[in-house]
N, C-alpha and C positions, 0 to 999 in steps of 0.2 A: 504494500500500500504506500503510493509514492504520494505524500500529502508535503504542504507549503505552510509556514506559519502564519503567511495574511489568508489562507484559506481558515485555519483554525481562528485566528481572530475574529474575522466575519462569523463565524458561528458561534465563536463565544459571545461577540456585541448581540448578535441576533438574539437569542437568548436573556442576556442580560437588559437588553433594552425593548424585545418585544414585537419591535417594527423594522419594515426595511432601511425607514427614512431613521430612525431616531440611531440604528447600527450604523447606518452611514455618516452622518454625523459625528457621533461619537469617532468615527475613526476618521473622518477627513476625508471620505472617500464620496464620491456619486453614488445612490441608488443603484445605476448599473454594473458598477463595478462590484459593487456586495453581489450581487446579485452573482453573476461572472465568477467570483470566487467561489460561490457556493453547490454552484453547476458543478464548476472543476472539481470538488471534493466528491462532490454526488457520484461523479465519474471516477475518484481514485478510489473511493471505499466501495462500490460495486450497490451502493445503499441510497433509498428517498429519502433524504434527511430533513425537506420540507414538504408542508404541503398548501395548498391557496383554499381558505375557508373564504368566500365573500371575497371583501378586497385584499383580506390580511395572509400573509403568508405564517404559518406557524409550523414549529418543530413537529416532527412525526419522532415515535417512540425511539427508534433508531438516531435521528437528528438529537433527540436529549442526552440518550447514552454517548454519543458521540462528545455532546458538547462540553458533559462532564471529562471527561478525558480529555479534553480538546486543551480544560483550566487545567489541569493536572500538567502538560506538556507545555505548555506555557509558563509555567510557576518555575518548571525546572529550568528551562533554560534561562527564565530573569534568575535564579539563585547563582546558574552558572558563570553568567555575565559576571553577575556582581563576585561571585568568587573568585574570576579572573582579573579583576580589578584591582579587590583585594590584593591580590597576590603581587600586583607593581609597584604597589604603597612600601614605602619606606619601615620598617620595625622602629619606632620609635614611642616617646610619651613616656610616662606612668602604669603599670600594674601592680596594685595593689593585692599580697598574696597572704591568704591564710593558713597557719598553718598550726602544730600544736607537738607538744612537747619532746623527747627524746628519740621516737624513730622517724618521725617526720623530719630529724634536723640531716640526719644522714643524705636526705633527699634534695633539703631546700638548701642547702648553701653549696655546695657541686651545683645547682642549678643557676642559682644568682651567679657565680661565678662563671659560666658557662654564658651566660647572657651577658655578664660586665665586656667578657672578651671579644662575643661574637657582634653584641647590637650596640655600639656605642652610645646610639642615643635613646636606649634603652634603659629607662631606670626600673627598679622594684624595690618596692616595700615590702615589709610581711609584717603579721600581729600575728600573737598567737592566741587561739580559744581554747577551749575545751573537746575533745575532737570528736563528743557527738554536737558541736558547738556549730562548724566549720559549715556543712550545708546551709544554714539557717543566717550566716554572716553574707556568703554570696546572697542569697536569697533576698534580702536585706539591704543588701548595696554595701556592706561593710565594707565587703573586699570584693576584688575582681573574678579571683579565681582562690580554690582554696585545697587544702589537700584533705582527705577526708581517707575511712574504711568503712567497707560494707562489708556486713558477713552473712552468706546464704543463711544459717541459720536464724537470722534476723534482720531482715534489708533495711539499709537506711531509707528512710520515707524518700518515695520520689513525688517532684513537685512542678505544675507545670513553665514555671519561672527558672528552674535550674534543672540543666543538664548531667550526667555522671560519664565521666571517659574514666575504663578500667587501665590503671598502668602496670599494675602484676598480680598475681594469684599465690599464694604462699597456704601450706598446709602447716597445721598444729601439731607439733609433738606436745610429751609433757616434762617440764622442768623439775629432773629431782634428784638428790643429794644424790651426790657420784659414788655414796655406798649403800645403793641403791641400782646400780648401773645393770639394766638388764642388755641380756645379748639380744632379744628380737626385739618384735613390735609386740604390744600389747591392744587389747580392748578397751574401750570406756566401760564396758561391762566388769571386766575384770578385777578394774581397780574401784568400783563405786564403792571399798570400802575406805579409802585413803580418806585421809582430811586435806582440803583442800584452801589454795589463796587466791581469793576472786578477787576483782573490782563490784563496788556494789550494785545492787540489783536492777537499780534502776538505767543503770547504762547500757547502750546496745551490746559492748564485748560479755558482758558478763550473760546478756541475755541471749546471745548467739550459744555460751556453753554450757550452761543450765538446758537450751533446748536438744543440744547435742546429746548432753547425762541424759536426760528426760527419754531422748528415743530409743536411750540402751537400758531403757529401766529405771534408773534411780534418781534421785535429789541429790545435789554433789553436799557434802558436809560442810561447811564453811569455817574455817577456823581465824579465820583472818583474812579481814575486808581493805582491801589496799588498793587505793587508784594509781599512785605509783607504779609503773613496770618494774623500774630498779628497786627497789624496794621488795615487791612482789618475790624477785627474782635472788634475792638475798636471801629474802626468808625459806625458799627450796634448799637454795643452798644449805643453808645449816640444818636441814631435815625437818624442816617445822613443817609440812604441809608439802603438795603439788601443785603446781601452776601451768596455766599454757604457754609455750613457746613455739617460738615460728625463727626460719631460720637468721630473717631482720634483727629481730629481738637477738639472737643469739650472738651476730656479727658485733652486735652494739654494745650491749650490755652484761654479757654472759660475765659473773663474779666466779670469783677461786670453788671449787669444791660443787659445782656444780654440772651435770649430766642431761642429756635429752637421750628420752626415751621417743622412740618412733609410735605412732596410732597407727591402727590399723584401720579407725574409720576414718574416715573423708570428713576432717573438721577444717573450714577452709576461712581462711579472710581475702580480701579483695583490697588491695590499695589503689584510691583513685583520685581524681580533681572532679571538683564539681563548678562549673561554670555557669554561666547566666546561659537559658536557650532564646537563641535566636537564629534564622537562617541563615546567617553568616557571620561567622565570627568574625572579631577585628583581629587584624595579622598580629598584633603586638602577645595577644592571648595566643593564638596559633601559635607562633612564635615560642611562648614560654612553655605549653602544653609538649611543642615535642621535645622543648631541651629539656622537661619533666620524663619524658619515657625513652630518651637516650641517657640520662643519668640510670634509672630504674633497670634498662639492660645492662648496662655496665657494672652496675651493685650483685644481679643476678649472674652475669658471668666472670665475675673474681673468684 
């Protein structure tokens, strides 16, 4: 089907406006010439797309289905314009970046430095939240862009104002005293008799592994409620309890005297950015977004 874009226009004004004279109009064009376009189409899609009631020409069922798609193919190619636009604009300005405390720093200052070198006039900021904090800042106009984690076992809320780009996928071991050290993998069923050291209940990480326990059976025991990672991560160490670990967590903070045991279920986190949606981003976010997941393969392949 060999179709023209002023053919699709014609049938989208036609539509939208009703009449031959008020499509013509709208587009700058003579009544005959809408007209002319819409024969041509009639002829490239094999299909009656209008029909003459009276004096008025009106879509036939095929001519609507058409026109719907007509908007559809239209929308894309103005996104792709404007993407291509985008794309000759200079990387410069302000981005303003969210971020939040110890494994996020591994990420964000490799990336501000990645940008100091690359975009000269390229500035960024960061504030940090709380990182079930960081959606809600984009969302908000806080920040530009921010870093965030979702965990399949409990998704961060999505919203129609902010977008989520996933930049790695890392699986949960459990953190625990090195005399402790098993040679496989274990269960979460296995161990739901340990004591364990959460974040509190109200947070999404804690609520991601409460649902994990939960599908293998149990309530995890809580022995100590810690938002701290490093902290968290101390406390395994000295044998006090088990915690989750992921291999981030482990590059960063792993203390003396402490072990990861491998799961054998699929307890996953997602590190990601969350941005404002709109149909095309501005280059300066583009920009930041991939010096964000060329830092992130680079941490993955050490």
């Amino acid at each position: 089907m060999d179709v023209t874009m002023g053919q699709l226009r014609a049938l989208r004004e036609l539509e939208r406006c009703g009449t031959m004279a008020a499509a013509a109009a709208s587009l700058g064009y003579t009544t005959g010439a809408v007209s002319q376009q819409l024969a041509n189409l009639e002829k490239a899609t094999g299909t009656a797309l209008t029909a003459r009631t009276g004096r008025r020409v009106q879509l036939t069922r095929g001519g609507m289905i058409m026109a719907e798609h007509a908007e559809l193919v239209l929308q894309a190619v103005a996104d792709a314009r404007r993407a291509l636009d985008t794309e000759k604009q200079e990387v410069a300005g302000t981005v303003r970046v969210g971020t939040f405390a110890t494994t996020a720093a591994a990420l964000l200052v490799p990336t501000i430095a990645k940008a100091l070198a690359r975009y000269p006039k390229l500035a960024v900021t960061s504030r940090e939240f709380s990182v079930d904090g960081t959606a809600a800042a984009v969302r908000d106009g806080e920040v530009d862009l921010a870093l965030g984690i979702d965990y399949p076992h409990a998704p961060m809320p999505r919203e129609p104002q902010t977008e989520i780009v996933r930049l790695h996928t890392e699986r949960f071991g459990l953190a625990v005293a090195d005399t402790l050290r098993s040679p496989c993998a274990v269960s979460l069923e296995s161990v739901r008799e340990w004591q364990w050291i959460l974040p509190p209940k109200d947070t999404q990480y804690a609520r991601a592994v409460y649902a994990a326990c939960r599908l293998s059976g149990f309530e995890p025991r809580v022995v100590h409620e810690v938002t701290d990672t490093r902290t968290s991560l101390e406390l395994a160490a000295q044998g006090l309890g088990v915690t989750p670990l992921t291999s981030l967590m482990e590059d960063l903070l792993r203390p003396r005297g402490l072990c990861r045991i491998e799961l054998e279920d699929r307890v996953e986190r997602h590190i990601v950015l969350v941005r404002r949606a709109q149909p095309v981003q501005p280059v300066a976010i583009t920009a930041l977004t991939d010096l964000f997941a060329e830092v992130v393969r680079e941490a993955r392949d050490r």
